[in-house]
N, C-alpha and C positions, 0 to 999 in steps of 0.2 A: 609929354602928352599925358591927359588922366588915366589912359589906357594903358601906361607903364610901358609902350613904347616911345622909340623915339622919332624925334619929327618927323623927318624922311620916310616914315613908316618901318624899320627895320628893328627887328628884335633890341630886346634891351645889352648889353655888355656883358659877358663872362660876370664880372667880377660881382654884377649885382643878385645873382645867385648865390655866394657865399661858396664856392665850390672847395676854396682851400680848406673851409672848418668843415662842410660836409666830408671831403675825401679823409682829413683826418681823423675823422670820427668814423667813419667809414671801416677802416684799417683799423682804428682801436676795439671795434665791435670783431672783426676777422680775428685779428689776435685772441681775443678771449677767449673766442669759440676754440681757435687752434691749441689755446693752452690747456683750455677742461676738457678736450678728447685728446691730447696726447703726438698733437698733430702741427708742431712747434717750427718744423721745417718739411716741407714738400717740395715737389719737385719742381722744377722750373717751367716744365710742358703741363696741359693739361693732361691730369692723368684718369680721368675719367672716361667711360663713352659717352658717345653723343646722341642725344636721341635724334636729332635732324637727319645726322647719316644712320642711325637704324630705322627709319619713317623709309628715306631713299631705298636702301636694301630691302627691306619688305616690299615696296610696290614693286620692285624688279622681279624679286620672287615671286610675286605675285603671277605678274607679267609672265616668267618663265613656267608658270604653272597650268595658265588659262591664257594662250601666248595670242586667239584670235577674238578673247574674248575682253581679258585684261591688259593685253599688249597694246604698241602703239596702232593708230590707224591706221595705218598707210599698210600694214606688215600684210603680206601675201602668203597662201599656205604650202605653194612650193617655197619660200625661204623663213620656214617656221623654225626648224632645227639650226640654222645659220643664228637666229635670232636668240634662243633658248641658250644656244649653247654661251653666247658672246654677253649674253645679259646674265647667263649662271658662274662666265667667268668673271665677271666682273662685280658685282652682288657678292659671289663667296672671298672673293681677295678682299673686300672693303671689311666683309666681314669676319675675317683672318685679323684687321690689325684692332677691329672691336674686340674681338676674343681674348687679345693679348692685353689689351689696354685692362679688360677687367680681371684678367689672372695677376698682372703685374701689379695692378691696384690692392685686391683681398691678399697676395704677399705682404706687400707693403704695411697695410694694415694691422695683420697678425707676426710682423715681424718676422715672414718666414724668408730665409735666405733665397736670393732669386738666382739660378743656374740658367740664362740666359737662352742657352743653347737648349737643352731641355722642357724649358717655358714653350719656345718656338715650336719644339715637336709637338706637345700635347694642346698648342694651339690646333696647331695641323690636324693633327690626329681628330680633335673636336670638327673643326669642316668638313673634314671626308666623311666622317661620321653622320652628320646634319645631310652633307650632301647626295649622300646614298639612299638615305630617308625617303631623299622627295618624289621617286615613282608610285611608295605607296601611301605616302601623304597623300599624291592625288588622286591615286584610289580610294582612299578615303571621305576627300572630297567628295568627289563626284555620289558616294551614296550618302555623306548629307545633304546634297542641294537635292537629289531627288527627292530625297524623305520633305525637305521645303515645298518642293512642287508640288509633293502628294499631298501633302497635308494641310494646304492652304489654297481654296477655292477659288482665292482673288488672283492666286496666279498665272498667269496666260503661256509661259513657259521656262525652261530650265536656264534657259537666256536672261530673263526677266528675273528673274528669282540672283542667279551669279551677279548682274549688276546693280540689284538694285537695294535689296533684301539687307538691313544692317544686323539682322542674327547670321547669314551666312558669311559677310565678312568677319563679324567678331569670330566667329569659328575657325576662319581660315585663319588668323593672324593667333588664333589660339593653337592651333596645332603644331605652327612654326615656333610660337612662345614654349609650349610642352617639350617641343623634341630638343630646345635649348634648354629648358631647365633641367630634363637628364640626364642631359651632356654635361652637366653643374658649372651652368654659366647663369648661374639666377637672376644676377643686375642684369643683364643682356634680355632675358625673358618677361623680367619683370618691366621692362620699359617697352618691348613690343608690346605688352598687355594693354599697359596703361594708353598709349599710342591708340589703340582697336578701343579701350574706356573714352577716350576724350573723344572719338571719330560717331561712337555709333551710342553710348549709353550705357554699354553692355560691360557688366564688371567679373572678367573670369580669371581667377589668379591663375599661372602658368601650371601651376604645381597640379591644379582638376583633373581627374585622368575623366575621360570620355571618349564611347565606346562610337562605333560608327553610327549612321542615321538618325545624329541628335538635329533639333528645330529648334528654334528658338524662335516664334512667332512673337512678329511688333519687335519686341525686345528690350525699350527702355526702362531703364532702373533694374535690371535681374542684377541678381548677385551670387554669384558662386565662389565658396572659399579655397581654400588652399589643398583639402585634403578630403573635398569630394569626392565620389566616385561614383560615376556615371555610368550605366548599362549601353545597351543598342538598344534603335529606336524611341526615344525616348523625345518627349515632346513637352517644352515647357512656354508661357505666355508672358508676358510683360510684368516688371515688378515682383517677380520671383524671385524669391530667396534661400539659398539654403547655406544654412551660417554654421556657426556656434552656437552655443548654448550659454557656456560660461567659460572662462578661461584661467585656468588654473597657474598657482606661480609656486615658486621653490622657498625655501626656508627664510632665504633675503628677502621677499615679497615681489621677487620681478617674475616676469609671465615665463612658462615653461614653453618650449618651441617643440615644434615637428611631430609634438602628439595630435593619434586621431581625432578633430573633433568636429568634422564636419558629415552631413548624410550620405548613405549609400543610399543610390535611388537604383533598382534591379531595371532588367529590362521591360520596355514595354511601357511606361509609366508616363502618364499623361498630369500636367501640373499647370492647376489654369488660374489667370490673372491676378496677384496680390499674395499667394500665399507664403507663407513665411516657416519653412522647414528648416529645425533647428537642435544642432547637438549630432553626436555620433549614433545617430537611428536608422534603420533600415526601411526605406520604402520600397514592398513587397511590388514582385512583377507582376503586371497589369493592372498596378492600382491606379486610381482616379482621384486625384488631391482637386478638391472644388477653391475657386475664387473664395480670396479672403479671410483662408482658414491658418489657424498657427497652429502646428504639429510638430511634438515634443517625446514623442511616443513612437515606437515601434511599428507600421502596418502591413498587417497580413497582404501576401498575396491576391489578387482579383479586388480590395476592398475599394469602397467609393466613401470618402470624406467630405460631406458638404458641411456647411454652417448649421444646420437642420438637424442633422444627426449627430452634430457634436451636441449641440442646447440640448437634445432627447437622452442620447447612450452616455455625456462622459466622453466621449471618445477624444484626444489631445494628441 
C-alpha cells in the first residue's frame, strides 16, 4: 500500500525498520559514552534510582502528611492513623532500597570500596532520620499554606489553597527534597525537585534552605538556586529569580562547586512578578523588589526597588 503498510492493513515488518543496524549503532554510541567516563563494565541490574518509584513515594508522603486532604477518598478520620502509618511504612521501605541504590551507585562511581553491611546501616540510619522529620515538616507546612491563604485574595480557603495552589506543592516536595539533600542523598533530592519542576513550573534546587511561611504566588518560571537562603514569611510572584551572577572555575577552567553564590533574601521580603535577583547579595528585611527589576547589589532593610527609582538613583 502507499501508505507503507500492508494490505490487510497491519503494520509494516520488523525488519523494514532496519532494527539490526539501529541496535548496533545503538550499542556502538553506549560504548563510547561508557569508554570516555571510565564506565567500561557496569552492573547487570539497573543501578540507578528511579524517578517513577520516587513520583510513587512522594505522593504517599504526601498522602501521609495531609492524609484527609491528599490521601485516598474513600479514607475516614477514625482510620487516619491506620492509614498514615501503613502508607509511612511502605513509602519509607521503597525508600530504603532508593537510598541504597544511590549510595551504592556514587561508591561505585568514586571507586570507593562498598562494605555491604555497613551501606545497609547508613541507609537505615538516612530513613529514620527523614522519618522523624516529618512531624515538623508538617508543621512547617501548615504555616506556609496559611501564609498562601493570607496572602492571596483569590483564595476561599486553606483547603483550596493545599489542593490546588502549584507554589504550595512545589514547597511541599521541596521540603522532602531539603531534608534528603542533608541526609547527602543529592540524586534522590535532586529528582524529587525536578518531579515538583516538571509538575508545577516552579524550579527550587533541593539544596535552598527556606525559612517557614514562604508563598510563592502563581509560581510559573521562579527559579531559585542552590545556595539560597531564604528568611520567614517571605513572599515571591511568578518568574522570580534569584540566580547567580557569574560562575567562577579553577585553574583547569572547570566551574568551582558548593561556593556561595546565590541571594539571601532576610525576612519579611516581598518580590513581585519578573524580577531577576542575582549573585551572592543580601535582600534586607521588609524590602520590596518591584516587577521587572534586576538587582545585583546589596538592599537595605525596609527599601522598595521599582523600575522608577532604579532609572532615577542608580540603584541595581
Amino acid at each position: 500500500m502507499s501508505d507503507g503498510f500492508n494490505i490487510d492493513g497491519t503494520p509494516p515488518s520488523v525488519a523494514n525498520w532496519e532494527l539490526d543496524k539501529i541496535v548496533w549503532e545503538l550499542r556502538t554510541a553506549r560504548n563510547e559514552w561508557r569508554k570516555q567516563t571510565g564506565r567500561a563494565r557496569e552492573p547487570g541490574l539497573r543501578e540507578l534510582p528511579s524517578r517513577e518509584v520516587l513520583q510513587g513515594i512522594v505522593k504517599d508522603l504526601c498522602g501521609a502528611l495531609f492524609p484527609m486532604r491528599l490521601g485516598p477518598q474513600e479514607l475516614r478520620q477514625e482510620s487516619e492513623d491506620y492509614y498514615v502509618g501503613h502508607t509511612l511504612d511502605c513509602a519509607l521501605s521503597e525508600l530504603l532500597r532508593q537510598v541504597l541504590l544511590e549510595l551504592n551507585y556514587f561508591s561505585r562511581i568514586h571507586n570507593i570500596p562498598v562494605d555491604e553491611k555497613s551501606r545497609k546501616q547508613q541507609a537505615i540510619h538516612i530513613i529514620r532520620e527523614f522519618a522523624t522529620s516529618l512531624p515538623e515538616l508538617r508543621r512547617t507546612l501548615d504555616v506556609d499554606i496559611q501564609a498562601a491563604y493570607a496572602g492571596d485574595p483569590a483564595a476561599r480557603s486553606v483547603d483550596e489553597v493545599l489542593l490546588c495552589y502549584p507554589g504550595v506543592q512545589a514547597i511541599i516536595y521541596h521540603r522532602l527534597a531539603h531534608k534528603l539533600y542533608r541526609l547527602e542523598v543529592p540524586l534522590l533530592a535532586r529528582i524529587v525537585a525536578e518531579i515538583a519542576h516538571s509538575q508545577t513550573g516552579i524550579d527550587i534546587h533541593p539544596g535552598a534552605q527556606i525559612g517557614r511561611g514562604f508563598f510563592i504566588d502563581h509560581g510559573t518560571g521562579v527559579v531559585i538556586g542552590e545556595t539560597a537562603v531564604i528568611g520567614e514569611r517571605v513572599r515571591i510572584y511568578q518568574a522570580v529569580t534569584l540566580g547567580a551572577k557569574s560562575f567562577p572555575t579553577d585553574e583547569n577552567g572547570n566551574l568551582q562547586k558548593n561556593l556561595p553564590r546565590h541571594p539571601i533574601v532576610e525576612d519579611d521580603v516581598v518580590i513581585y512578578a519578573g524580577a531577576t535577583v542575582l549573585g551572592r547579595i543580601t535582600i534586607g528585611r521588609g524590602a520590596v523588589i518591584g516587577g521587572n527589576v534586576w538587582v545585583t547589589k546589596d538592599v537595605p532593610p525596609g527599601t522598595v526597588i521599582t523600575q522608577a527609582n532604579i532609572r532615577q538613583d542608580g540603584v541595581v
